[in-house]
Residue, then its C-alpha position, 0 to 999 in steps of 0.5 A: x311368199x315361196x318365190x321370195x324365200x327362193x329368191x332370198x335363198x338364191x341371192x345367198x348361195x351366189x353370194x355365197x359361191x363368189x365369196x368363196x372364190x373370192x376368198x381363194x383369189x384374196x389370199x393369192x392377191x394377198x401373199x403376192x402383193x404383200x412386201x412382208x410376205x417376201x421376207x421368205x425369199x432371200x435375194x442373192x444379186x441385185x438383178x434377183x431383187x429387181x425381178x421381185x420388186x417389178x412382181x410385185x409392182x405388177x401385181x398390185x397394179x393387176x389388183x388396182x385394174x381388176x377392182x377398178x372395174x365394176x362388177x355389173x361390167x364384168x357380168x356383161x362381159x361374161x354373159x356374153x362369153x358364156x351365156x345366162x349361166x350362174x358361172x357367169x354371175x358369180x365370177x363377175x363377182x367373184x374378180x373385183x372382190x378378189x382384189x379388193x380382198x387381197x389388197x385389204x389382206x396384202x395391207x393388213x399382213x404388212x402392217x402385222x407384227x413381223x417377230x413371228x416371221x422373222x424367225x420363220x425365215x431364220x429357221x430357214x422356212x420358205x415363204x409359204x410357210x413365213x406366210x401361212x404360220x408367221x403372218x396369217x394367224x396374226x391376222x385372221x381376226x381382221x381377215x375375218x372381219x373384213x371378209x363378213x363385210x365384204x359378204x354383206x356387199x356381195x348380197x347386194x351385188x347378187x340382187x342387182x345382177x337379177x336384172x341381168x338375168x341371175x335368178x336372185x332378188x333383183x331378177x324377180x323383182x324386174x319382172x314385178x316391175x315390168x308387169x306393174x305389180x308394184x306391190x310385189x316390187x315393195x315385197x321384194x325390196x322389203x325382203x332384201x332390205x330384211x335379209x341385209x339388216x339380219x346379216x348385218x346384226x350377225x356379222x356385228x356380232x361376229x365382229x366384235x367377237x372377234x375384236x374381243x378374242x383379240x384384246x383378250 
């Protein structure tokens, strides 16, 4: 039982570790791959424009590649690269949900109300602060909710990294099964079956306070 709770404790701190990163990687996605974010900029020549429109197209296909490639990929590469180290583990996660994060949070900016910004950039603001004052808040909600999802993804994700070595659920787990202790390959399964259901009741509830702040 304390090699389970080590374990479950172990699948949440990586998972943990590479949603914040991810976190990071999101909002950077998200502010250079979104077109409303731009409205910060004032083009003076065409030349300027095209320069910003090709960044831009740049980005969003960098955040199609980096996402299109799954995450046991990259934990291949990296333990390679750097050994069994949990840095590796954790970027490997921490890459393809960066851009999923940012493409999510690029869309989301450019379909929010865009008054606020507006007015941002008329008052002379620059596109940080367009960005961080006139689009996130109107958006955090969302932000927020789709980030409590992507956690309870980045759980699952941990656990299968186990069997390359992550010491999380999936690590003990491949070696119950190698030993043909099969009852504690069904502990171990029925603790990250618990641990996914018990976030996903609290993440529920979370979200819909969120949903219920915004209507308010």
């Amino acid at each position: 039982l304390l090699e389970i709770v080590g374990a479950v404790y172990q699948t949440v701190v990586y998972t943990a570790a590479a949603i914040s990163l991810s976190l990071v990687g999101g909002l950077i996605f998200g502010l250079a791959g979104s077109t409303k974010a731009w409205l910060g900029l004032t083009f003076t020549s065409r030349t300027i424009r095209a320069v910003a429109v090709t960044g831009l197209v740049l980005v969003r296909s960098l955040m199609t590649i980096l996402r299109s490639v799954h995450e046991i990929i990259w934990a291949i590469l990296f333990l390679q690269a750097l050994g069994n180290v949990p840095l590796a583990a954790v970027i490997a996660i921490a890459i393809p949900y960066s851009a999923t994060l940012g493409k999510v949070f690029s869309e989301l900016i450019d379909e929010a109300p865009r008054a606020t910004a507006e007015t941002l950039r008329d008052n002379g603001a620059s596109l940080l602060q367009v960005y961080i004052f006139g689009l996130l808040p109107t958006v955090t909600p969302d932000l927020l909710a789709y980030l409590l999802y992507r956690f309870e993804c980045g759980l699952r994700s941990a656990a299968v990294l186990g069997f390359f070595g992550a010491p999380t659920l999936g690590y003990y787990l491949s070696l119950s099964w190698g030993e043909r202790h099969f009852h504690e390959v069904w502990a171990y399964l029925y603790a990250l079956l618990t641990l996914i259901v018990l976030f996903d009741f609290w993440s529920g509830a979370v979200r819909q306070r969120l949903t219920t702040r915004q209507d308010t």
